[in-house]
N, C-alpha and C positions, 0 to 999 in steps of 0.2 A: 604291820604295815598300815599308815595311818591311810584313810581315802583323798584322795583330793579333788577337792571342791573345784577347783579352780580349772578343771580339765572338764573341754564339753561333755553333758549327759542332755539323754533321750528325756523330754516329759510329755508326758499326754492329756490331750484336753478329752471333757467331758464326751459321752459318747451322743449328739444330739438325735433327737428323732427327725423323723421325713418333714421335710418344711420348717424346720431349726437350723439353725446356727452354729458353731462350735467358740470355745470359749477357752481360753486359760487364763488363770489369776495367779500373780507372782504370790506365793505365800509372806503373813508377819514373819518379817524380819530377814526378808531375803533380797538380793538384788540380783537381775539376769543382765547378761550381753546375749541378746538374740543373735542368733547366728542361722539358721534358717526352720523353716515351716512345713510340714510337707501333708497333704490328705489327698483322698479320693472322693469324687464327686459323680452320682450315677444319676441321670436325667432321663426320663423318661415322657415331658410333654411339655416343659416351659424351656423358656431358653436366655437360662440365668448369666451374668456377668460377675464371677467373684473377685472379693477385693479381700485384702487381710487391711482389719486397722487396730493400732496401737492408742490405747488410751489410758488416763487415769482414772475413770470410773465414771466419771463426766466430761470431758474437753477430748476429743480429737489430736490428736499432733503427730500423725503420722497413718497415711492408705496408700496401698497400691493395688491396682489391680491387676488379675491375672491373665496373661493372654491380649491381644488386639481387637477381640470382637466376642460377643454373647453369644455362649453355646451355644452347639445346635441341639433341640431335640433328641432326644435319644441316644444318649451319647454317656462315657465313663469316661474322664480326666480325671488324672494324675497332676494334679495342683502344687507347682514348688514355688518359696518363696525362700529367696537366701541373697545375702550381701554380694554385689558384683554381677549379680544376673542381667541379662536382656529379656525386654518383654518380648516373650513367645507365646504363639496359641491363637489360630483363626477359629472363627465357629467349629470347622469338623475336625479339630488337633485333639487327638486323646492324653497330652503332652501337654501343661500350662507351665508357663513360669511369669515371677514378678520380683520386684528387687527389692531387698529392705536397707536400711541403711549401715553403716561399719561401725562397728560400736555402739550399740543403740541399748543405753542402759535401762535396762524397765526397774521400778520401785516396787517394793511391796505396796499389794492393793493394783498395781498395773493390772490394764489386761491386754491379751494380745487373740483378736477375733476375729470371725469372717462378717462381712458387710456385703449381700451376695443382692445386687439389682435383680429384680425377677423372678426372686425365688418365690416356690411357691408348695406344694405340700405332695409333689411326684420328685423333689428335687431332694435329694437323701445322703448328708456328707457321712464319709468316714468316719473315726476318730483320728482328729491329727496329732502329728508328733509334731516337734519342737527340740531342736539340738541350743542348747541355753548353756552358759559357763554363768556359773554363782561366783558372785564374788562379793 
């Protein structure tokens, strides 16, 4: 049975440390439709605003942020980013969401990362997954 590509899979980004970022790079030779993003974010004194952006290595073309307002302190969200959503998420929501776009083809060399206002080195993401269809 051959596998198929073309059926969403799970990839996971880098696992960053406390006051990092999270990261995935489309591999040479690969093309992704993003379909959604998902991590966990544990605050324990700043009170960060994350956004996911979409880029080619240099140029920006695509952020959205998570949620309506900047954590609160002290706080663990569950951070989704998937096509068709509504921004949800006040400072004390342990529940984020943000919308990416329908079809959003990333290149190899893309990257698709967190851009988080206020982070600071109490602020300690997950590793996020990434539901991607290769084609």
């Amino acid at each position: 049975m051959r596998k198929d590509d073309s059926a969403p899979q799970i990839v996971l980004s880098n696992d960053p440390g406390a006051g990092a970022e999270f990261l995935f790079t489309v591999p040479a030779g690969q093309k992704w439709i993003l379909k959604s993003v998902s991590v966990q974010l544990v605050e324990t004194v700043q009170t960060p605003w994350p956004s996911l952006v979409l880029d080619d290595g240099t140029n920006i073309y695509f952020k959205s942020l998570a949620g309506t307002a900047a954590m609160a302190a002290t706080n663990t969200s569950q951070i989704s980013w998937f096509e068709g959503a509504t921004l949800i998420g006040g400072a004390a929501d342990t529940t984020r969401q943000g919308t990416l776009p329908f079809a959003m083809v990333l290149l190899a060399g893309h990257r698709i990362r967190s851009v988080t206002a206020g982070i600071g080195a109490n602020c300690d993401y997950g590793i996020a997954y990434a539901s991607v269809e290769k084609i």
